[in-house]
N, C-alpha and C positions, 0 to 999 in steps of 0.2 A: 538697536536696529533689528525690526524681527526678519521680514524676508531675503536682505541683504546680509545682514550681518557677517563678517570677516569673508566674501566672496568677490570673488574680479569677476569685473562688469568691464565690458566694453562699452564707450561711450561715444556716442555720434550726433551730428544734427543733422532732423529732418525739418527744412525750413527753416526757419528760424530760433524752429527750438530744442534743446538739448535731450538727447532718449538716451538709453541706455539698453542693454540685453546682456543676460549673465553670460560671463565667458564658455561654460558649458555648452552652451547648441552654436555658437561663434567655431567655425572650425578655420577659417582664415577670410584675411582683408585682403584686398587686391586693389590698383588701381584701375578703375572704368574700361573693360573692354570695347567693342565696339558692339551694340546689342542693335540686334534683327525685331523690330517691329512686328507682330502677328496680330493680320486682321481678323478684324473680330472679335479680341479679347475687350478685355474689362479696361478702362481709365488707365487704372492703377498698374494694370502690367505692363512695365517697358517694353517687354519683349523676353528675346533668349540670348544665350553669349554665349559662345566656347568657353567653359571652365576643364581643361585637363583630356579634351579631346570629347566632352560630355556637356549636351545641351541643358545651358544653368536657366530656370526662369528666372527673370530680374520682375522686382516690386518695388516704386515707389511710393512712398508712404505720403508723399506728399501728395498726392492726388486719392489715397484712400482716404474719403472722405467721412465714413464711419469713426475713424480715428482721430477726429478734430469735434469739439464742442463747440468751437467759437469757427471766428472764421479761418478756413485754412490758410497756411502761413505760404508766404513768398520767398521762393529761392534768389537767394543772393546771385546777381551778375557776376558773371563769369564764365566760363568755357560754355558758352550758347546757354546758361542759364542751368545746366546739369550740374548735379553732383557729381565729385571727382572719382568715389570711393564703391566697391562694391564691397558688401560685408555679405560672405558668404555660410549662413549656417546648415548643421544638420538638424532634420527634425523627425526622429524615428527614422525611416530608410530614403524619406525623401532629401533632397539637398537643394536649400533656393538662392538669392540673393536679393538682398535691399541695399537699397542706392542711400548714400550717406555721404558725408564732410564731416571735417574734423575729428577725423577716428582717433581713438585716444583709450588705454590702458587707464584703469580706474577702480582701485580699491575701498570694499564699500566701505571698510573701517574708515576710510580717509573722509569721508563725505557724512555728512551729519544729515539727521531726518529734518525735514522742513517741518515749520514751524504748523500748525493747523490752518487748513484753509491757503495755502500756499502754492495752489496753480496757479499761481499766477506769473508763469513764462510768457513771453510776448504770443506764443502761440499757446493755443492752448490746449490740451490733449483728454479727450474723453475717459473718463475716471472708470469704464468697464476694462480699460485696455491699460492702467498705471497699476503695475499692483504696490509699488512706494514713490513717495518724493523724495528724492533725497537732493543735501544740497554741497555745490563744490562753492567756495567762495560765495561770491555772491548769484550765485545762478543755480538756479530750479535745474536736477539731473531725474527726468521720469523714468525708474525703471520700469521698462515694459513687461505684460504679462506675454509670456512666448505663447503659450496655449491658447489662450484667445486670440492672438494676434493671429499665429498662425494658421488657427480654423477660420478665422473670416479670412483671410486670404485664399482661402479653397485650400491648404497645404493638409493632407493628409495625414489623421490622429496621430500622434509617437504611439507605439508599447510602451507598456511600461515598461522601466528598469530589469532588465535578468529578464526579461520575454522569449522566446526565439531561442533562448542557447540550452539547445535539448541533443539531442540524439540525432537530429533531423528529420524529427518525426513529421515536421509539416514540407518538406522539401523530399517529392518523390524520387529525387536522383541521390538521395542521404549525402548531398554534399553539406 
């Protein structure tokens, strides 16, 4: 397994079909706050939620239409048709959340590479945004590329690794 290989992966569905995001920028799950609506945004942004006293923007992926190849998939009925879950990650200094079901802890040793040609999840997810297929049982697990995801979402580039931890040479107050 090359991208995944012996790493946990958080694993969720969006719509119908199975994503995954390496545990790394996952900094906690929560269940569905009550998220504020903001006109004028894009589709795809729920809105914002209180996360810890600090305004989270929420994204669902289900309505990011760049991220489906085929046709976008349909959320299961239930609670008005939302997802229960918010999967809140860091991305460099920014912090967002994507709307998901079925969150679920998932070891990529555990999951085997799919077989070639094997999007074929009931939904289907554009092959810029998978960077592997992996599979649990019998179900397609797409791990998602956080870096592309997160730039089409408008979410602001990470640093790299070890960036920023200097002297405080870029922070005028040298805190």
């Amino acid at each position: 397994m090359s991208a995944a290989g012996g790493s946990w992966l958080i694993s969720f569905r969006v719509g119908g079909a199975e994503a995954a995001l390496p545990l790394a920028v996952v900094r906690e799950v929560t269940a569905r706050p009550p998220i504020t609506r903001v006109p004028g945004s894009h589709p795809f942004v729920s809105g914002i939620a209180l996360h810890g006293g600090v305004a989270l923007p929420v994204y669902d992926l289900v309505r990011f239409a760049p991220l489906w190849s085929g046709p976008r998939p349909v959320r299961a009925e239930g609670k008005a048709g939302e997802a229960e879950h918010v999967i809140v990650c860091d991305w460099g200094e920014a912090r967002v959340g994507l709307l998901g079901d079925g969150v679920d802890l998932l070891e990529a040793e555990q999951a085997g590479n799919a077989p070639g040609g094997a999007q074929a999840s009931r939904c289907r997810m554009s092959a810029e945004y998978v960077r592997e297929i992996l599979r649990r049982d019998d179900e397609a697990v797409l791990l998602l590329n956080p870096e592309r995801l997160f730039a089409s979402l408008g979410v602001p580039a990470a640093e790299p690794t070890g960036a920023g931890e200097g002297g405080g040479e870029d922070d005028p107050a040298g805190r």
